[in-house]
C-alpha positions as CSV (number, residue, x, y, z in Angstrom):
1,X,-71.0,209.3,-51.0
2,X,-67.9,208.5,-48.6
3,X,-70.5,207.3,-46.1
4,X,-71.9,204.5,-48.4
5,X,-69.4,203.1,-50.2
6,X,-67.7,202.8,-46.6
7,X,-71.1,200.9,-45.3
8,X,-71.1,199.0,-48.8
9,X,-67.4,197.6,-48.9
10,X,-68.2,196.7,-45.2
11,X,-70.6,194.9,-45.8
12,X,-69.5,192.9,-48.6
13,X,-66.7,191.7,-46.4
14,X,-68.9,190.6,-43.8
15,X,-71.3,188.5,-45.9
16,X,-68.1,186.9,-47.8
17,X,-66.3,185.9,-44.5
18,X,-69.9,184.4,-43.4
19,X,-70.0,182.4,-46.9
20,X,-66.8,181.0,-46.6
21,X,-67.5,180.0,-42.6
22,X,-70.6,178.7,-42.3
23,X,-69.6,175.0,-43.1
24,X,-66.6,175.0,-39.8
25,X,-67.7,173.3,-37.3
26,X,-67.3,176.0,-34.8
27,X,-68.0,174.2,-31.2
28,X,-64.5,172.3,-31.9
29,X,-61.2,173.5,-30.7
30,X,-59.7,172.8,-34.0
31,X,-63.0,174.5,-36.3
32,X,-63.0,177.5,-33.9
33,X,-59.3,178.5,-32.7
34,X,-57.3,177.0,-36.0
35,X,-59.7,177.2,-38.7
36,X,-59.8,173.2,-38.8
37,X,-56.2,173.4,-39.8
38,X,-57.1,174.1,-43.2
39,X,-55.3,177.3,-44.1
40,X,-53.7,178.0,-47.6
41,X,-50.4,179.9,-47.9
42,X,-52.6,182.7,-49.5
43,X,-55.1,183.2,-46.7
44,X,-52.0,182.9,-44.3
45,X,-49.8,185.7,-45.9
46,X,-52.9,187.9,-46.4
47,X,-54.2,187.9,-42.4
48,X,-50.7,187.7,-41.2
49,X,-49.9,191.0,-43.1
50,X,-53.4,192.4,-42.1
51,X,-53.3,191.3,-38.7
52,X,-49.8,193.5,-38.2
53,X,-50.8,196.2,-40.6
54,X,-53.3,198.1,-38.5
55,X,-54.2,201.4,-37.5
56,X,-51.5,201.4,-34.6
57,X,-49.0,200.7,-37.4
58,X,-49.9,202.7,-40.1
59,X,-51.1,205.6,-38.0
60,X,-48.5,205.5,-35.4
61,X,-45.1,204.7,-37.6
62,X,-46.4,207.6,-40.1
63,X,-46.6,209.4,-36.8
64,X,-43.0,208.7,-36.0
65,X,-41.3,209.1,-39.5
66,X,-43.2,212.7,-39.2
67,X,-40.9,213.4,-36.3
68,X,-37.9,211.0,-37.1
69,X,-38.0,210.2,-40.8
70,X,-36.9,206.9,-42.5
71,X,-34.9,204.9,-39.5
72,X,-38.9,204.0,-38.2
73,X,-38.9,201.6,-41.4
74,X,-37.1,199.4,-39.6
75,X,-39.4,197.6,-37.9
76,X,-41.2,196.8,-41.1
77,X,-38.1,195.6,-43.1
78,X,-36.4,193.5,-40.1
79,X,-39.6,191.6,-40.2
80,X,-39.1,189.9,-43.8
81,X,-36.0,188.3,-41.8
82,X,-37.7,187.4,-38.3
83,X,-40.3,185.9,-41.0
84,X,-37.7,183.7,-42.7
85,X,-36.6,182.7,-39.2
86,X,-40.0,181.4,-38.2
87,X,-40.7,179.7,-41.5
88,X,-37.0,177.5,-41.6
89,X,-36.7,177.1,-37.7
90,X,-40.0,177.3,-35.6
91,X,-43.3,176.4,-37.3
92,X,-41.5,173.3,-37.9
93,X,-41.3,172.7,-34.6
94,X,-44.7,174.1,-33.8
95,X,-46.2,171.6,-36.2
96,X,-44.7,168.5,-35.2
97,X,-45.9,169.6,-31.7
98,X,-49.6,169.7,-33.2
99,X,-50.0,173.0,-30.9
100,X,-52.9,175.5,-31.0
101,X,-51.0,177.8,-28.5
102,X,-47.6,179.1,-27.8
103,X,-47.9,178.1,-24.4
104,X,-49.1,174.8,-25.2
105,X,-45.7,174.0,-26.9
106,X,-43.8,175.7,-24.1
107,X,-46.0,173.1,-21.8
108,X,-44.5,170.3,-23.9
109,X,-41.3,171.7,-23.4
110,X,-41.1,172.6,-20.1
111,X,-44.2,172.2,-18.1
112,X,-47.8,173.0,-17.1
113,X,-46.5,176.2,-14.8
114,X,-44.2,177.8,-17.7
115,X,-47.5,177.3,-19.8
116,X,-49.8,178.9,-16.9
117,X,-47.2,182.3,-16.6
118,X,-46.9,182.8,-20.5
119,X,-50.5,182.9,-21.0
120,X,-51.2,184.9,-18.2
121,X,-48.1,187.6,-19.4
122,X,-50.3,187.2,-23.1
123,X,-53.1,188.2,-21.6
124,X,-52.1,190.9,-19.7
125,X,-49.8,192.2,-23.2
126,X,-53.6,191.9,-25.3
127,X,-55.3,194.0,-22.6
128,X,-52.6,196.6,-21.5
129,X,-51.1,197.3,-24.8
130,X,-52.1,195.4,-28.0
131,X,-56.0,195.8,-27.8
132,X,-56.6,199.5,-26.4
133,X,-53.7,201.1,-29.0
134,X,-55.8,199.0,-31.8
135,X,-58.6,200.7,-30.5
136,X,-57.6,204.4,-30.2
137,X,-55.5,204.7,-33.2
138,X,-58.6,203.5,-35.5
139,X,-61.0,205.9,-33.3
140,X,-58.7,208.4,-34.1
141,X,-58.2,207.8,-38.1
142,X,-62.0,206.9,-38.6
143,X,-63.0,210.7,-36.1
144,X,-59.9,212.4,-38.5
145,X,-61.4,211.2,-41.8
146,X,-65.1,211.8,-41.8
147,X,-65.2,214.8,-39.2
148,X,-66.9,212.5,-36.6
149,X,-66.4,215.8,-33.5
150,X,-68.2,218.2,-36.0
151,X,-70.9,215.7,-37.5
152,X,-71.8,214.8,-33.7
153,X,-71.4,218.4,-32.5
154,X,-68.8,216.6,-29.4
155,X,-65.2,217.3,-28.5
156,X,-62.1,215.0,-29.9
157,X,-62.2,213.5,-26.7
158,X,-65.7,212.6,-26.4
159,X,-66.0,211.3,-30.3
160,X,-63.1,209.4,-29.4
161,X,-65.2,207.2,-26.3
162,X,-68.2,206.8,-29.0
163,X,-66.0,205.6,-32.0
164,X,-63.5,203.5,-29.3
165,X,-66.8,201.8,-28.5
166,X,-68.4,201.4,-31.9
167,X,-65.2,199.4,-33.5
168,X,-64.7,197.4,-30.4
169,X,-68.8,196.1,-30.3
170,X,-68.8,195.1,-34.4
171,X,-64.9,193.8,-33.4
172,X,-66.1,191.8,-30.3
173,X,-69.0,189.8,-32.7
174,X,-66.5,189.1,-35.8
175,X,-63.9,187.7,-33.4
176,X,-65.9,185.9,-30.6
177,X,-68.7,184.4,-32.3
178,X,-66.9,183.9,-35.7
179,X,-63.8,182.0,-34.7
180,X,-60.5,182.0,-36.4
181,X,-61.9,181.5,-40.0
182,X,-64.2,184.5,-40.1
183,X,-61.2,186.6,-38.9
184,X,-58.9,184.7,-41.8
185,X,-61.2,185.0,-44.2
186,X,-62.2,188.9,-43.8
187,X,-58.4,189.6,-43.6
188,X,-57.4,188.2,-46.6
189,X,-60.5,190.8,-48.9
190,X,-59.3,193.7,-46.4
191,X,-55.7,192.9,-47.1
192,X,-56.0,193.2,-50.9
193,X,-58.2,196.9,-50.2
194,X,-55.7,197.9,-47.8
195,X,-52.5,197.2,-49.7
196,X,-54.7,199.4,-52.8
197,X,-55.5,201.6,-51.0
198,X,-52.6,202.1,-48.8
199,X,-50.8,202.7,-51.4
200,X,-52.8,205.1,-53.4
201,X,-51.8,208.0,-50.2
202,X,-48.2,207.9,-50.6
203,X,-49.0,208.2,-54.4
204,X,-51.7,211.3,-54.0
205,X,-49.5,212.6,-51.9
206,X,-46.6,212.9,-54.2
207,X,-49.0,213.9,-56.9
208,X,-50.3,217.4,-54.3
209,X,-46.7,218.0,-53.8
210,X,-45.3,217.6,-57.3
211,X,-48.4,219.4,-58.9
212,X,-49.8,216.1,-60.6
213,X,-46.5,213.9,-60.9
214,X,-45.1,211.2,-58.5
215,X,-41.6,211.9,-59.7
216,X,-41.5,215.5,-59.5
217,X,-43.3,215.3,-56.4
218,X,-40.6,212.3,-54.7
219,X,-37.6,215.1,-56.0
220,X,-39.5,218.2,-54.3
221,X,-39.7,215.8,-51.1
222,X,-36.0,214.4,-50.9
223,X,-34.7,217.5,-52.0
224,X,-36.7,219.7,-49.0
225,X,-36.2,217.3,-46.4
226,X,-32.9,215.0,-46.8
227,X,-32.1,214.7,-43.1
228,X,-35.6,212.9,-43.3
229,X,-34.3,210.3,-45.8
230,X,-31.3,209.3,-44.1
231,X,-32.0,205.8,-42.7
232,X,-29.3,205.4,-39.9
233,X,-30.4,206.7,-36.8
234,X,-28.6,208.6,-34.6
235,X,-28.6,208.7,-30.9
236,X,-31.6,210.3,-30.9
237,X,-33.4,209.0,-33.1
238,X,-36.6,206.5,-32.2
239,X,-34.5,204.3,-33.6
240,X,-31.0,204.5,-33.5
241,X,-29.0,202.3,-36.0
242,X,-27.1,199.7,-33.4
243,X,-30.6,198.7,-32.1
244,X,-31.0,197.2,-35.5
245,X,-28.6,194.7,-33.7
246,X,-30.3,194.1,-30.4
247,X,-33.7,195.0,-29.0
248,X,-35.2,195.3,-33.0
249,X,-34.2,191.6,-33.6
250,X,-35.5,190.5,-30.7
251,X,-39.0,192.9,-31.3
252,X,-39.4,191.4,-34.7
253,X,-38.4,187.7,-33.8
254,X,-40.8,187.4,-30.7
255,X,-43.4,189.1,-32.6
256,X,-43.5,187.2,-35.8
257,X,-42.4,184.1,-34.3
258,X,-43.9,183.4,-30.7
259,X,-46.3,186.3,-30.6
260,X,-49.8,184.1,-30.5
261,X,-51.8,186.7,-32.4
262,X,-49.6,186.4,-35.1
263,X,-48.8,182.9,-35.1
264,X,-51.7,181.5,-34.7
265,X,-52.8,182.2,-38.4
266,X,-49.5,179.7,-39.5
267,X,-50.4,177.3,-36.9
268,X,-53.7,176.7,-38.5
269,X,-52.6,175.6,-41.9
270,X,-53.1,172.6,-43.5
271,X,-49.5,171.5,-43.6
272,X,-46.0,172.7,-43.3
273,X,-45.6,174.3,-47.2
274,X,-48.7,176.1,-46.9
275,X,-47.6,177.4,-43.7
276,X,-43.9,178.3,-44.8
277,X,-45.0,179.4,-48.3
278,X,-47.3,182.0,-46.0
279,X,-44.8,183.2,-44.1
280,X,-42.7,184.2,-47.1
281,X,-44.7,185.6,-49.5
282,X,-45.8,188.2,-46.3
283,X,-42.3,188.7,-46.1
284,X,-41.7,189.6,-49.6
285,X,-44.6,192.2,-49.4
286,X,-43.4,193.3,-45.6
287,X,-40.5,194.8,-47.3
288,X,-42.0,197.0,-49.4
289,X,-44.5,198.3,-46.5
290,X,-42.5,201.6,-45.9
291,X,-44.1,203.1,-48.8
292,X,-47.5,202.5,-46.8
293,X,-46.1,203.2,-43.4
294,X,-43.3,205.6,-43.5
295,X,-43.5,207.6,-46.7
296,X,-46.4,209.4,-46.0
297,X,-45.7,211.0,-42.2
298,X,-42.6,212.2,-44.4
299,X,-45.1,213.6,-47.0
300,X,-47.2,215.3,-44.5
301,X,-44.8,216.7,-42.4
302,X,-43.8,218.9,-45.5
303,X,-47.4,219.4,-46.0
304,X,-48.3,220.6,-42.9
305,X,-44.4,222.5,-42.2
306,X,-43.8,219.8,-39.2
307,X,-47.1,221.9,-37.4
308,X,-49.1,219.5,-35.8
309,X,-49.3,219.3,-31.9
310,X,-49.8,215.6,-32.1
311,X,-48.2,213.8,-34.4
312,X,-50.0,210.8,-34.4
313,X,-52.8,213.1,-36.6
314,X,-50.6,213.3,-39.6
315,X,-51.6,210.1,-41.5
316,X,-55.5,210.7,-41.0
317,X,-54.5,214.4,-41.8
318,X,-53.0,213.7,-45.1
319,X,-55.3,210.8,-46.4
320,X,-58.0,214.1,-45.6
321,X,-56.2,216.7,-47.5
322,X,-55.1,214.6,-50.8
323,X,-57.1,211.9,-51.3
324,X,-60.2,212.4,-53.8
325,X,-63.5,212.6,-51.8
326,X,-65.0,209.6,-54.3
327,X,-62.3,207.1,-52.1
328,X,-62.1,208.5,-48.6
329,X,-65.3,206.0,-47.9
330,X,-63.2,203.1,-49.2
331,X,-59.9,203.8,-47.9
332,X,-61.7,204.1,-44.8
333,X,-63.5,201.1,-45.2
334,X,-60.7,198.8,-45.9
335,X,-58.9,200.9,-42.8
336,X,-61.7,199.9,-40.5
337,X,-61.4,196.2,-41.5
338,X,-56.9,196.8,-40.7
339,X,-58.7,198.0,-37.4
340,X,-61.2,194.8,-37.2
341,X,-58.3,192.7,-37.9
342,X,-55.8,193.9,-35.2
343,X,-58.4,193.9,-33.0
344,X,-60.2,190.4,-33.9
345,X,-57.3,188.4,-34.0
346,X,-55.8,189.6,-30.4
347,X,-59.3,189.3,-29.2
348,X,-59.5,185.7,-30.8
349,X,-56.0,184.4,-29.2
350,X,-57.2,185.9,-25.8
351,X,-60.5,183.6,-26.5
352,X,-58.0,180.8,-27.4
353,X,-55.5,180.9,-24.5
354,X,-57.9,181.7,-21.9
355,X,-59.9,178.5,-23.0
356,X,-57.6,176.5,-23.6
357,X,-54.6,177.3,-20.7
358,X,-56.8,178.3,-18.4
359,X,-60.5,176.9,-18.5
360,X,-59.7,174.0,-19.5
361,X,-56.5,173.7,-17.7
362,X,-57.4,174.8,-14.3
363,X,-61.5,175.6,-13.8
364,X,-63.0,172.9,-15.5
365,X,-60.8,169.6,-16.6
366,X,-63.6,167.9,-18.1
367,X,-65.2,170.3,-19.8
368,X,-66.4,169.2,-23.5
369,X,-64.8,171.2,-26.7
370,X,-68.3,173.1,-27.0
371,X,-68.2,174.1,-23.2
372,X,-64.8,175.1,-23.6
373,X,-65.2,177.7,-26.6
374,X,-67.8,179.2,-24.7
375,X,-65.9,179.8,-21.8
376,X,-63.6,181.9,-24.2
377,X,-66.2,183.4,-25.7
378,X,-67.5,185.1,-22.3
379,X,-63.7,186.0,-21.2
380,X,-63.0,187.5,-24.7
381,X,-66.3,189.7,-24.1
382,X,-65.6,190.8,-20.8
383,X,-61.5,191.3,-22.0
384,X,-62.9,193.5,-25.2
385,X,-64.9,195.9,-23.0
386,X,-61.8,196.1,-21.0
387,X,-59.6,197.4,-23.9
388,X,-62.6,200.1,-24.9
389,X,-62.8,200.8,-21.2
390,X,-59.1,202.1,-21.3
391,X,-58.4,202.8,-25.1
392,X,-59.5,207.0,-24.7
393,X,-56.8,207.5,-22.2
394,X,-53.9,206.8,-24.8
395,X,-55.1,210.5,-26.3
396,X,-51.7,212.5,-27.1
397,X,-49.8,209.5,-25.1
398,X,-45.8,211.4,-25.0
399,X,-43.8,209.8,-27.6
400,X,-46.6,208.4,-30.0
401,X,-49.0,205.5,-29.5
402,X,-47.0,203.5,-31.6
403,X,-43.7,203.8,-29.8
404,X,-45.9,203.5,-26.4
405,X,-46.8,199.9,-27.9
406,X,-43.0,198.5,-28.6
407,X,-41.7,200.1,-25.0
408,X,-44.9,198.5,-23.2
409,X,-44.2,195.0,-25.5
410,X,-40.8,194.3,-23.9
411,X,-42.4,193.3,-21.0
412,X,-43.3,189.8,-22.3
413,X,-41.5,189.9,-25.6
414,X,-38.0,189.8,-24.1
415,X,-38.8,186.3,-21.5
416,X,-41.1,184.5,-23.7
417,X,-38.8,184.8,-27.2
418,X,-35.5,183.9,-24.4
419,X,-37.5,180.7,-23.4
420,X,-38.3,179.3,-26.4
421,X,-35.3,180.1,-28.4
422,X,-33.7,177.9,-25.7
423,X,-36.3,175.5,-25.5
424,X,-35.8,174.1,-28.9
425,X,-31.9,174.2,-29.2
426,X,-31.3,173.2,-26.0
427,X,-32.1,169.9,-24.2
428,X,-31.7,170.4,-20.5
429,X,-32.7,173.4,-19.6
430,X,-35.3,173.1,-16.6
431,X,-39.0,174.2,-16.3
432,X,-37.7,175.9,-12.7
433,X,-34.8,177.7,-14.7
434,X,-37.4,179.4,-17.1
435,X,-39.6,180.5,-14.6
436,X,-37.4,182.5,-12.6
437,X,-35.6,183.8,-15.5
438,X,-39.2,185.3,-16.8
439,X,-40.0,186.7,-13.8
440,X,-36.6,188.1,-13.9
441,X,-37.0,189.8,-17.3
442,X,-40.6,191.1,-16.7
443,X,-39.3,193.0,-13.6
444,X,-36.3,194.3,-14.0
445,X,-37.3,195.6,-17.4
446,X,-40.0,197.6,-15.8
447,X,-38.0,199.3,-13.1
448,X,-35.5,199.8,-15.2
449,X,-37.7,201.6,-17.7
450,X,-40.0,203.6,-15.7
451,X,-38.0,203.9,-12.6
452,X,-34.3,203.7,-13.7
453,X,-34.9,205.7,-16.7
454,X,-31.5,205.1,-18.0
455,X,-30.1,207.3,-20.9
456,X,-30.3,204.5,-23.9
457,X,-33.1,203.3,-26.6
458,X,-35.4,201.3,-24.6
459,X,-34.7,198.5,-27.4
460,X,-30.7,198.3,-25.7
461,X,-32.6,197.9,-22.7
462,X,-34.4,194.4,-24.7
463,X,-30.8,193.1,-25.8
464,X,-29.1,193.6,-22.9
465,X,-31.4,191.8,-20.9
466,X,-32.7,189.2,-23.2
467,X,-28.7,188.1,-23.0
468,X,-28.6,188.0,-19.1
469,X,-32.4,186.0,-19.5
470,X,-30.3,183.3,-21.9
471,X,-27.6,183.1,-19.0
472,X,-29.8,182.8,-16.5
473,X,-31.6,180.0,-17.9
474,X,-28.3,178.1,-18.1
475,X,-26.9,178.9,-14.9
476,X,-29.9,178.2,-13.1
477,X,-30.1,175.1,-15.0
478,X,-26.8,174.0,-14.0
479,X,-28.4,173.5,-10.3
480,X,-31.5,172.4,-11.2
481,X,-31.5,170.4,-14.7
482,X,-34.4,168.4,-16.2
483,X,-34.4,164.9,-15.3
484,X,-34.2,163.7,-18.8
485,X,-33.3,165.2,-21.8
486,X,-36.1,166.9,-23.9
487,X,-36.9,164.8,-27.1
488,X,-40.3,166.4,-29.5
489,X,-42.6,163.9,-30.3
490,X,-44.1,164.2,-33.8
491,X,-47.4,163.9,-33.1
492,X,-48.6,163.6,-37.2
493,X,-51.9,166.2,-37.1
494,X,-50.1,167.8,-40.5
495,X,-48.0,167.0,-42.7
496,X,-44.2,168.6,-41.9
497,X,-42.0,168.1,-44.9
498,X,-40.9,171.4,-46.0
499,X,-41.4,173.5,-48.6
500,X,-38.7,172.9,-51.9
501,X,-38.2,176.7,-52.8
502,X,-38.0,177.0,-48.7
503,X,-34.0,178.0,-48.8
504,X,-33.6,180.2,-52.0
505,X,-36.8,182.6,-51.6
506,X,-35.5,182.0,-47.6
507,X,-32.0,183.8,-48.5
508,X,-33.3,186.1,-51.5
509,X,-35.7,187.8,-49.0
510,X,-32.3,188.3,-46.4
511,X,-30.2,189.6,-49.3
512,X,-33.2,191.9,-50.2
513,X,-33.2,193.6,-46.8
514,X,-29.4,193.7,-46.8
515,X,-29.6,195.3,-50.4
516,X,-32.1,198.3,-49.0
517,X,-30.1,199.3,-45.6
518,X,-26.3,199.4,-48.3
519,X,-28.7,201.3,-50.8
520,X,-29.8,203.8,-48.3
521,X,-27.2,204.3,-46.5
């Protein structure tokens, strides 16, 4: 029964995303990599939220509020502000630019070798970090869920390589040879099951602990474990309360707003309000995601009394022990598409960048739209069986594969979020002057993490030297200034007048977060 309703609501999605695709022209850089611009605020929110809400997130933040508790939630709850950011200062700017990529603006901005080192410190993030964690934390959920060890007679380890593989193949056709509207379009259905059925654990799970009631079963859990409800973080936490003010700003504001797998779903709307009403009304829902992504590691760490040798088992664990056998084959349906998702959409802004800043750029400078696409295409294959090449070895990585994600991240989120914050507010800050200052960033935050080792959260680590990237940038800059002073050209592909509700649901979603840290402090 599980088994079918999983192939049938998989199938379903697949035909739909086809339906609603097969009219793009898909051999154009617009059809393929932006949808042909022609994205709704709907479809925006519903793959942006998908896109981030994956198996690395709901897997591995349930697998850290198991150990830590509630401080975790605040990577899902800083968002709604980073989100707010993006919509009021850059998709603006994005948009007038006309830009498919990140690193095409920042080649507008600064120039073609800025462009070139971005993409290429992209790339390496998708490969290294973003598409292998995808990869094992759905393995792991999907092998959890439906006993995949026991029903192939294998080890964890070895299920593990076959299931890695399986997701990444059916991933590797949606995203390459579907473009970015099959991936929009199968986000969206998979965002509606996901947000159902993600929130139908948290609620069984009350239910098992508060023998059939939510309430009794939410005052059993606070009243067992209150050190797990307490949202500042200390010291030791994974997420102690002062980072709130430096490296998980910086975290949330390069990831919502210069990260290209993310982006890339505003950049393809049809104009500026669709894109901004998008980014909002995923922010709205972003701040209710700690009932999805937090509540239930709480939930099973009193389930299972805090006994499981890796934590990053308890969400699979849980949706196992309370769910109803009639909706495991959903849940894990719609959890295969989060997978899908996370997995498509970094796999399609590999495609695009690789095409577009490098192909295009460098290997072939007159090569027609359909000869570029396909270029992409044969990268984002051989990139995909990379990521399933290397995915296994995260098994039991120390701290959780979700903390191994944000310390890996600050690599390229730290120089890339420097250089285009000062890109767009300042004028004369040089193309030489960003360069050194990302190299700059991209080292020294390495050896200081894995040599140095200091004693502070690795996100102190991001706001200390995202500050000495800024000054660097000017200093340089003082020596070696642009020649001219930057000016955007508006270059009319959409419309760019803003959204009229922009600044009160803008501030209401602020004053929401605000609201939650004073009420659970």
């Amino acid at each position: 029964m599980g088994i079918l309703s999983f192939v049938g609501f998989t199938l379903i999605v697949a035909v739909v995303a086809w339906w609603s695709t097969r009219n793009t022209d898909e051999n154009s850089s617009d059809g393929y990599f932006l949808g042909g611009r022609s994205l709704t605020g709907p479809v925006i929110a519903g793959s942006l939220l998908l896109t981030n809400l994956s198996t690395e997130q709901i897997v591995g933040m349930n697998g850290v509020s198991f150990r830590d508790g509630l401080p975790i939630m605040a990577y899902e709850v800083i968002a709604a502000i980073a989100m707010v950011f993006t919509a009021f200062i850059l998709l603006p700017k994005y948009l007038k630019g006309g830009v498919a990529t990140i690193p095409q603006f920042l080649e507008t901005r600064y120039g073609k070798s800025t462009k070139t080192i971005v993409s290429l410190l992209f790339l390496l993030g998708y490969a290294i970090s973003m598409l292998p964690t995808v990869l094992y934390s759905g393995a792991l959920a999907i092998n959890s869920m439906f006993d995949v060890p026991q029903m192939l007679g294998i080890s964890d380890k070895a299920a593990l390589w076959v299931t890695v593989w399986a997701i990444g193949i059916i991933g590797g056709i949606y995203a390459i040879f579907g473009g970015l509207k099959a991936v929009a379009v199968s986000d969206s259905i998979n965002a509606i099951g996901l947000i159902i059925g993600g929130s139908l654990i948290p609620i069984f799970g009350l239910m098992y602990i508060g023998d059939g009631s939510v309430f009794k079963g939410l005052h059993t859990l606070t009243t067992a474990l209150p050190e797990k409800f307490v949202i500042i973080g200390g010291p030791d936490s994974d997420v102690p309360f002062w980072t709130l003010f430096t490296g998980m700003i910086i975290v949330n504001f390069y990831y919502w707003g210069t990260n290209q797998a993310i982006i890339q779903r505003a950049l393809g709307a049809k104009n500026l309000k669709e894109g901004q009403k998008g980014l909002l009304l995923a922010a709205f829902i972003k701040i209710l995601g700690p009932f999805i992504v937090v509540l239930p590691g709480i939930i099973a760490f009193y389930i299972f009394n805090g006994d499981l040798a890796n934590p990053d088992e308890a969400y699979p664990m849980l949706v196992k022990q309370v769910l109803p056998t009639a909706f495991i084959g959903f849940f894990a349906a719609v959890l295969f598409g989060a997978i899908l998702s996370s997995f498509n959409s970094a796999l399609n802004s590999s495609v695009t960048l690789f095409g577009l800043d490098f192909y295009k750029a460098f290997m072939n400078k007159e090569a027609s739209e359909r000869k570029t696409v396909k270029a992409g295409k044969i990268f984002g294959t051989l990139l995909g069986v990379f990521s399933m090449a290397i995915a296994p070895l995260l098994y039991g990585v120390e701290g959780g594969v979700f903390t191994y994600l944000q310390q890996l991240n600050g690599t390229h989120s730290v120089p890339i979020l420097a250089i285009i914050i000062v890109g767009i507010f300042s004028k004369r800050v040089s193309a030489k002057a960003a360069n050194i200052s990302i190299l700059f960033s991209a080292v020294t935050y390495l050896i200081t993490l894995y040599i140095i080792k200091p004693n502070i959260s690795f996100l102190h680590i991001m706001g200390i030297l995202f500050v000495l990237t800024i000054l660097m940038m000017f200093l340089i800059s003082r020596f070696y200034p642009r020649d001219t002073d930057y000016n955007q050209e508006y270059t009319k592909q959409v419309d760019i007048t803003n959204w009229e509700y922009l600044k009160p649901v803008g501030f209401a979603i602020v004053a929401m977060v605000v609201g939650l840290y004073v009420y659970l402090s």
